[in-house]
C-alpha positions as a Markdown table, in Angstrom:
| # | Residue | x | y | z |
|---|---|---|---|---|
| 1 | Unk | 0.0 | 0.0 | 0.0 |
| 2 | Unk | 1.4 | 3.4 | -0.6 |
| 3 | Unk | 1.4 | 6.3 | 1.8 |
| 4 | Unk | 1.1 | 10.5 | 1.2 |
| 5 | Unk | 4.0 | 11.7 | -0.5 |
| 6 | Unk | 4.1 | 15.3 | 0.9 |
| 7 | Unk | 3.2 | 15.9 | 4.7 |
| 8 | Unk | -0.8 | 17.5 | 5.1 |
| 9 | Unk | 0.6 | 20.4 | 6.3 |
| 10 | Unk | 2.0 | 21.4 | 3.2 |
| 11 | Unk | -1.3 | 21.3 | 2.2 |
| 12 | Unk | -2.7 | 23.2 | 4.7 |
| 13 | Unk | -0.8 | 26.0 | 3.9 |
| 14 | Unk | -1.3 | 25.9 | 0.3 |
| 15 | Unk | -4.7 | 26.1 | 0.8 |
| 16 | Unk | -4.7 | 29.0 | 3.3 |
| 17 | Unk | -6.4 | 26.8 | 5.9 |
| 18 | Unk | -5.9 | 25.1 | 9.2 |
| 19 | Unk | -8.1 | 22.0 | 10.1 |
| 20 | Unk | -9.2 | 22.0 | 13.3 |
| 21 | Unk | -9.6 | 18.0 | 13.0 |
| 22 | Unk | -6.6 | 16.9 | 10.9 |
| 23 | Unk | -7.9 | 12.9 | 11.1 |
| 24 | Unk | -11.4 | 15.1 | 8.9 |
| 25 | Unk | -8.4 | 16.0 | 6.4 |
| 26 | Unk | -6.6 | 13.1 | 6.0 |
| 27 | Unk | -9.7 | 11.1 | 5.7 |
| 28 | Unk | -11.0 | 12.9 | 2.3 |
| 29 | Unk | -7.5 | 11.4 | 0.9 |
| 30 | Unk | -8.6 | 7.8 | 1.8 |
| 31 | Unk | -9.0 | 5.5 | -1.3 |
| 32 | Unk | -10.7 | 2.7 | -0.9 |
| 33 | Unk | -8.7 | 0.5 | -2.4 |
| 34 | Unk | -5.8 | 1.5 | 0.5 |
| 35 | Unk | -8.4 | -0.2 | 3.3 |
| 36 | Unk | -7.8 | -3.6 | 1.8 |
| 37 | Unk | -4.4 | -3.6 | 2.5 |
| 38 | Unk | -4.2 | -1.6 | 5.4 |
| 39 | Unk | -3.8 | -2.9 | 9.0 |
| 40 | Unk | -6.8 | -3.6 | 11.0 |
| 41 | Unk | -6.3 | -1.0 | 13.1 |
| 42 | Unk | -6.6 | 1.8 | 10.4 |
| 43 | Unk | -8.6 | 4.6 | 12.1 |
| 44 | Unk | -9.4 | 6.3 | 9.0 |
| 45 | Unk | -12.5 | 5.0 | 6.4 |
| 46 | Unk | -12.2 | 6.0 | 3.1 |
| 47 | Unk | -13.4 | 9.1 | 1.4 |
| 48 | Unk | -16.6 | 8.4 | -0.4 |
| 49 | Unk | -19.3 | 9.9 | 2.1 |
| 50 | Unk | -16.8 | 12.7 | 2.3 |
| 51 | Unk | -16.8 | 13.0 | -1.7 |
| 52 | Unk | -20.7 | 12.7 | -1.4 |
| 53 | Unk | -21.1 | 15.8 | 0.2 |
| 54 | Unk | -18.3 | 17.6 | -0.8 |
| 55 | Unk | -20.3 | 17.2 | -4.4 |
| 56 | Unk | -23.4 | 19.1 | -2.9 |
| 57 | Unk | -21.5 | 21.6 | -1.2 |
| 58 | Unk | -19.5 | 22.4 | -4.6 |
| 59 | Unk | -22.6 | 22.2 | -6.7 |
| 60 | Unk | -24.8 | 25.0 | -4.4 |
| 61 | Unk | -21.6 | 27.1 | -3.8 |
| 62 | Unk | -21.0 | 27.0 | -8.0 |
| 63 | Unk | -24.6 | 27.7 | -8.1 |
| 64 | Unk | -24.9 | 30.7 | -6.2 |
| 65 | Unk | -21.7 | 32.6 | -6.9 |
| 66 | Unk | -22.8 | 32.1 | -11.0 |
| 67 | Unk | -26.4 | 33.5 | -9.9 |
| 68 | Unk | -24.5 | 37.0 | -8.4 |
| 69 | Unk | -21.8 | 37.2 | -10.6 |
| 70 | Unk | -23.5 | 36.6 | -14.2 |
| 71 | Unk | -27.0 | 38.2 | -13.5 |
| 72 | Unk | -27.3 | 38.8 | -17.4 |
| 73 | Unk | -27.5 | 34.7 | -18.0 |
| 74 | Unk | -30.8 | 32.8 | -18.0 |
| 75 | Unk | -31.4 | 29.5 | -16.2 |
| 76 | Unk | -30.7 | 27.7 | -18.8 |
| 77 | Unk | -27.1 | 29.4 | -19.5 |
| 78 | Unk | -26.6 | 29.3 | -15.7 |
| 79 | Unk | -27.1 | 25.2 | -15.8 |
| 80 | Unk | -24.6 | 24.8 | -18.7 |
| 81 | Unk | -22.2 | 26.9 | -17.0 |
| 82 | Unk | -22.6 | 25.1 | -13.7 |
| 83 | Unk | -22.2 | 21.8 | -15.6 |
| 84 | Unk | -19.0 | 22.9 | -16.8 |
| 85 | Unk | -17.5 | 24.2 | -13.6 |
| 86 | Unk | -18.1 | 20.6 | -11.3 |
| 87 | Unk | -17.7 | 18.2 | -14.4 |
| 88 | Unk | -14.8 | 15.7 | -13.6 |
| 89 | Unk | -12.1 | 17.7 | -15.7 |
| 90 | Unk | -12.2 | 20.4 | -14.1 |
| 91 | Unk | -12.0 | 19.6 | -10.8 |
| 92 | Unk | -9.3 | 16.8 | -11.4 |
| 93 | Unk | -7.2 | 20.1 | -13.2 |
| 94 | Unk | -7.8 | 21.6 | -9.4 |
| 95 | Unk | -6.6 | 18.9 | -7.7 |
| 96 | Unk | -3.8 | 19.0 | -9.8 |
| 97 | Unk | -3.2 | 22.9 | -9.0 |
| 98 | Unk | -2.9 | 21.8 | -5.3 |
| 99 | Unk | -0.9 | 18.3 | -5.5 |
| 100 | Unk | -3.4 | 16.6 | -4.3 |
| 101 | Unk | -2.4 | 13.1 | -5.6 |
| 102 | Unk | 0.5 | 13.4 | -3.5 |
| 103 | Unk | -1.8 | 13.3 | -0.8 |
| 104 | Unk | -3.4 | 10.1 | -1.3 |
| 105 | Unk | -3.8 | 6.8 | 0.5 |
| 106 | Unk | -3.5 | 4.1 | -2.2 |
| 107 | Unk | -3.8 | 0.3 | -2.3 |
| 108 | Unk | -0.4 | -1.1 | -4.1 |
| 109 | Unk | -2.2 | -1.8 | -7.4 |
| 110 | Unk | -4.4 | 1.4 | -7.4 |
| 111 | Unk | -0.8 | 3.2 | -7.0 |
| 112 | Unk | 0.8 | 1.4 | -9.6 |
| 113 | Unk | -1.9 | 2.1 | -12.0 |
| 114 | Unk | -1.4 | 5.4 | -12.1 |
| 115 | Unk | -3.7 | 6.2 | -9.2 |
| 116 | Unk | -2.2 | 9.5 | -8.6 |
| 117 | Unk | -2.8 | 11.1 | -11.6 |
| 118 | Unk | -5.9 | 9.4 | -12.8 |
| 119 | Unk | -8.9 | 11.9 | -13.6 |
| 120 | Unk | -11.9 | 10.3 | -11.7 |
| 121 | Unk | -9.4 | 9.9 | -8.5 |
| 122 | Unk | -8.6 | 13.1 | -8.6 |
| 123 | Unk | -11.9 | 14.6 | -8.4 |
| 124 | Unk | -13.4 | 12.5 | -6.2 |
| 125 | Unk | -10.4 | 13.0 | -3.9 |
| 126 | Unk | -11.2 | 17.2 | -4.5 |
| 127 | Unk | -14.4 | 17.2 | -3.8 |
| 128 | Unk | -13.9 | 15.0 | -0.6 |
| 129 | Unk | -11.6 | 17.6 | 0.8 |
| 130 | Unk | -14.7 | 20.5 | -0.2 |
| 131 | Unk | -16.7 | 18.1 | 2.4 |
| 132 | Unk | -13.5 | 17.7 | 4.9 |
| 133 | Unk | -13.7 | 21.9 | 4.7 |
| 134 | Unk | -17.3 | 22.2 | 5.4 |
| 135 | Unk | -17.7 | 19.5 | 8.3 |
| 136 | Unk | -14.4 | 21.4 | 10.0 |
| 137 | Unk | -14.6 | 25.1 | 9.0 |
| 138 | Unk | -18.1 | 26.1 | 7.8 |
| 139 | Unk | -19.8 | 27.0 | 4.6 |
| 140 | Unk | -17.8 | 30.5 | 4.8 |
| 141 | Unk | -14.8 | 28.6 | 4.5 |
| 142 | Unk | -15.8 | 26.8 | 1.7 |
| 143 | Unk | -16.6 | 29.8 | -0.4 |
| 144 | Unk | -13.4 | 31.5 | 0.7 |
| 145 | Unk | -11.6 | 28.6 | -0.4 |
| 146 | Unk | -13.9 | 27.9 | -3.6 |
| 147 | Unk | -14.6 | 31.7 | -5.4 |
| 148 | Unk | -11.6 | 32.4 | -6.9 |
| 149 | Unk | -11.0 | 29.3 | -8.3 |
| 150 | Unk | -14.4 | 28.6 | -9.8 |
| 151 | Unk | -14.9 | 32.0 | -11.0 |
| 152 | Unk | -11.9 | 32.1 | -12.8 |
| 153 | Unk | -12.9 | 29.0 | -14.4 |
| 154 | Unk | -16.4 | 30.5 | -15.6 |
| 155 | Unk | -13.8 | 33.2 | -17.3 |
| 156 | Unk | -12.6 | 30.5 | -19.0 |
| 157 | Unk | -15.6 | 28.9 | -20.1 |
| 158 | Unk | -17.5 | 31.8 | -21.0 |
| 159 | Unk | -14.4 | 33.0 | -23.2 |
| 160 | Unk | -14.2 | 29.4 | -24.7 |
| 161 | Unk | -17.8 | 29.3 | -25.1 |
| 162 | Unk | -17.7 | 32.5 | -27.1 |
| 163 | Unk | -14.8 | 32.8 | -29.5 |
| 164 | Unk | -16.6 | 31.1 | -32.2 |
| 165 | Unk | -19.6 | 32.6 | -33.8 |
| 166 | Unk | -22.9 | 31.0 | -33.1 |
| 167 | Unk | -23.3 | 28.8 | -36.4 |
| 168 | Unk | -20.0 | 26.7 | -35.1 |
| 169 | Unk | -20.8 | 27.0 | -31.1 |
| 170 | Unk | -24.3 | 25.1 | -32.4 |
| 171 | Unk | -23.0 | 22.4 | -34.4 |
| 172 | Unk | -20.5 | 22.0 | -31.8 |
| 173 | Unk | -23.4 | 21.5 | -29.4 |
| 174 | Unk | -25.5 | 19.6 | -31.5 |
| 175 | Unk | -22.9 | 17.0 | -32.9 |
| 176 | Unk | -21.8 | 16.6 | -29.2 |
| 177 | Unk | -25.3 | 16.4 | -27.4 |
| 178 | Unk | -27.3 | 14.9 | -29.9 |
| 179 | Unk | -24.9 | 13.5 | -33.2 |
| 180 | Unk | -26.8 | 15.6 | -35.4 |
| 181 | Unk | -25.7 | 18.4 | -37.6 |
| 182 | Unk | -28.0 | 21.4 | -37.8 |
| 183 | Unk | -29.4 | 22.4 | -40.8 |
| 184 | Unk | -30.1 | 26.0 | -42.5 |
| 185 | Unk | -32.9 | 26.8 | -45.1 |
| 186 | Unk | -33.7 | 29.9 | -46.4 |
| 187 | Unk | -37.4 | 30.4 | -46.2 |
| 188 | Unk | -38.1 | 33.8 | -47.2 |
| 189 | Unk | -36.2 | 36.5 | -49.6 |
| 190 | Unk | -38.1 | 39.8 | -49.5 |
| 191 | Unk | -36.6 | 43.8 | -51.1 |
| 192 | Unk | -34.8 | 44.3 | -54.2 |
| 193 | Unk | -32.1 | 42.8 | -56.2 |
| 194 | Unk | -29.6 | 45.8 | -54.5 |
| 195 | Unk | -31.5 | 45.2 | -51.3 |
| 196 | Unk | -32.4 | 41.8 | -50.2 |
| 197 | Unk | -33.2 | 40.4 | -46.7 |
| 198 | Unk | -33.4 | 36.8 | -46.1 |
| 199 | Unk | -35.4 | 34.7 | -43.7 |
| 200 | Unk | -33.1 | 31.6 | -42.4 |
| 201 | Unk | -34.2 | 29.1 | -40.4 |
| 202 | Unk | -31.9 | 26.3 | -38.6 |
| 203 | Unk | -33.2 | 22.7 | -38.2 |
| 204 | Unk | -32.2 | 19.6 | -36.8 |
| 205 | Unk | -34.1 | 16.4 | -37.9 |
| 206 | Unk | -36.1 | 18.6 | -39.5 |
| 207 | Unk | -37.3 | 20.2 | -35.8 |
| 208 | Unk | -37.1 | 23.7 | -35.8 |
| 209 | Unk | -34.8 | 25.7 | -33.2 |
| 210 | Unk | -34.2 | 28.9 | -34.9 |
| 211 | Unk | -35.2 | 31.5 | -37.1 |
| 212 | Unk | -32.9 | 34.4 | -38.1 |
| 213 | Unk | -33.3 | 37.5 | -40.3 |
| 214 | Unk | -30.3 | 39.6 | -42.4 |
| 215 | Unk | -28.5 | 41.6 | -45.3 |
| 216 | Unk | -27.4 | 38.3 | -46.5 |
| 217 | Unk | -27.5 | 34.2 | -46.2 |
| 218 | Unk | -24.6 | 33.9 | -43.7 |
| 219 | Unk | -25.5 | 36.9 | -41.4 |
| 220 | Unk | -29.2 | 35.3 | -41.3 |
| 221 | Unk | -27.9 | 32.1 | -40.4 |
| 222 | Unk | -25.7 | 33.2 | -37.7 |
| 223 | Unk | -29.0 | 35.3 | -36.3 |
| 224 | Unk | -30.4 | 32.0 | -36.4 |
| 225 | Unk | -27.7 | 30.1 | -34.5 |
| 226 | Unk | -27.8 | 32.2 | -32.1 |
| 227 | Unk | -31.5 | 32.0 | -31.6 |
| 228 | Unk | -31.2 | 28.8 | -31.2 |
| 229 | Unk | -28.2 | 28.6 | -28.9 |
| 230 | Unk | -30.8 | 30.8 | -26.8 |
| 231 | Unk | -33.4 | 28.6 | -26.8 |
| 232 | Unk | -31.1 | 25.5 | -25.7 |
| 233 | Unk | -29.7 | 27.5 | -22.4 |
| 234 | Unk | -26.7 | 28.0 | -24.2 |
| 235 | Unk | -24.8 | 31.5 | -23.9 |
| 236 | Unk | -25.7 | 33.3 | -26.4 |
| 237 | Unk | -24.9 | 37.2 | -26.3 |
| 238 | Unk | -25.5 | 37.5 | -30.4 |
| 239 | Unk | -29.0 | 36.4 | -29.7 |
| 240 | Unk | -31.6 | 39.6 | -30.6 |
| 241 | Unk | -35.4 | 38.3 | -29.4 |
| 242 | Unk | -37.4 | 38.9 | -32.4 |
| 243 | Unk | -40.9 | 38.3 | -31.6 |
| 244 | Unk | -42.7 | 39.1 | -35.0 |
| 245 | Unk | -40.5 | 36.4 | -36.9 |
| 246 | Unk | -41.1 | 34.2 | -34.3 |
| 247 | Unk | -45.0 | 34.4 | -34.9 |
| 248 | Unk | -44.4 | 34.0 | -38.5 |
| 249 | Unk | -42.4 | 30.7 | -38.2 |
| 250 | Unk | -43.8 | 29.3 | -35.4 |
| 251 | Unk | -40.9 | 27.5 | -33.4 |
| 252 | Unk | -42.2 | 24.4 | -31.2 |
| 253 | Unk | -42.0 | 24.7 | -27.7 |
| 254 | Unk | -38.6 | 22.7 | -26.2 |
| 255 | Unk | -39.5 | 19.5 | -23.6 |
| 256 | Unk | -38.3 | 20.9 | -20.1 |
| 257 | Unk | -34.7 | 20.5 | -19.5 |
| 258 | Unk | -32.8 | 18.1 | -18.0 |
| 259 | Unk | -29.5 | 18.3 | -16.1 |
| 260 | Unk | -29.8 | 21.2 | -18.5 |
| 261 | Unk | -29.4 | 19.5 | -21.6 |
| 262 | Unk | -32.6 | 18.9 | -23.8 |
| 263 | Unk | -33.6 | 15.4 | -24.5 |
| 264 | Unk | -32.3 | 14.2 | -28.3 |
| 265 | Unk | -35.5 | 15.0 | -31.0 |
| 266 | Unk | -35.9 | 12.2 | -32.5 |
| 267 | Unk | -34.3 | 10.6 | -35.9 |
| 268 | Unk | -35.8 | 11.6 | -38.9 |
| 269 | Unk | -38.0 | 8.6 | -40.5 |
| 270 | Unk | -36.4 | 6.5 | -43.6 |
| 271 | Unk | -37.4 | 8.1 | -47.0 |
């Protein structure tokens, strides 16, 4: 079985925090896979229940700093966001910004495997310790400890999210979600030759998300996308609410969300 490499109160400082129950610390570093090796006498179980809450706390705390600090975003955005801050790389990148495989307990095979550095043992052993801080120091602790780290991380994601115009950020989203590509018809070309407007709308299985309006095909199209990036609770700051296009192509109304990501339409039926 392997032991910590670095001593916890390395850690401590790093972290800016002293535990008042250093067993509470060490414990959210207890995989279980060091119990089956270890001596009888082990005080210490391992560090799922710890993980378990630590995932609530971190969820909430995400949840509320995103509500004050991005008022302009809707639910929906707010969800995707959210998603993005707790998902497993992100917090295994924030164990790595502390050591915190260096920290674990580790049965022999789990440590020659690569137990360290692995992804899912990393965040699971990160948001033990979020649990390890709340039991010991509070939910003020917590948020002290969290904020800068996850709001910097929402910088990231917005900025990510954002630096390619809506017509890519879509298919992006589709083809990952769903394995469709989304498709755009032009359903209306209105004014004169030196003049023309055209009506776009952006499918996908031949349902409906989004109807855009422009000087051109392409600047339609992305007016679309972005529409429909809206309408998905996906960030979306091109997005322009256009009401009287929206009663003249009727858009069908989205099933409610889940985990913030809407349910797959369905395939389109063989010609």
């Amino acid at each position: 079985m392997a032991e910590p490499l670095r001593p916890f109160a390395s850690l401590e400082e790093a972290l800016g925090l002293h535990f008042r129950d250093r067993d509470l610390l060490r414990q959210a570093f207890v995989h279980r896979s060091y119990l089956n090796e270890a001596r009888e006498d082990f005080p210490l179980p391992d560090n799922e229940r710890l993980e378990f809450l630590g995932d609530s706390v971190l969820g909430f705390i995400a949840a509320d700093l995103l509500y004050h600090h991005y008022p302009e975003l809707s639910e929906g955005e707010l969800t995707s966001l959210r998603a993005a801050l707790v998902r497993r790389e992100t917090l295994a990148q924030l164990a790595r910004r502390f050591h915190l495989g260096d920290y674990l307990y580790l049965g022999h095979g789990e440590e020659e495997s690569g137990g360290r550095t692995r992804p899912a043992t990393l965040c699971a052993a990160f948001e033990a310790l979020v649990g390890a801080v709340y039991l010991d120091r509070g939910l003020e602790s917590v948020r002290r400890f969290l904020e800068p780290l996850l709001l910097a991380e929402a910088r990231r994601a917005v900025e990510k999210a954002l630096a390619k115009d809506p017509k890519s950020r879509l298919q992006e989203w589709m083809q990952s979600r769903w394995g469709v590509t989304p498709r755009y018809r032009t359903v209306a070309t209105e004014g004169p030759e030196h003049a023309r407007v055209f009506t776009v709308q952006v499918t996908a299985n031949k349902v409906p998300y989004g109807v855009g309006r422009g000087r051109s095909k392409q600047e339609a199209a992305q007016a679309a996308a972005a529409m429909a990036l809206h309408r998905l609770g996906q960030p979306a700051p091109e997005y322009v609410p256009r009401p009287d296009l929206e009663a003249q192509y009727p858009l069908p109304p989205l099933a409610e969300p889940e985990n913030g990501l809407q349910p797959p339409p369905q395939p389109e039926p063989p010609a």
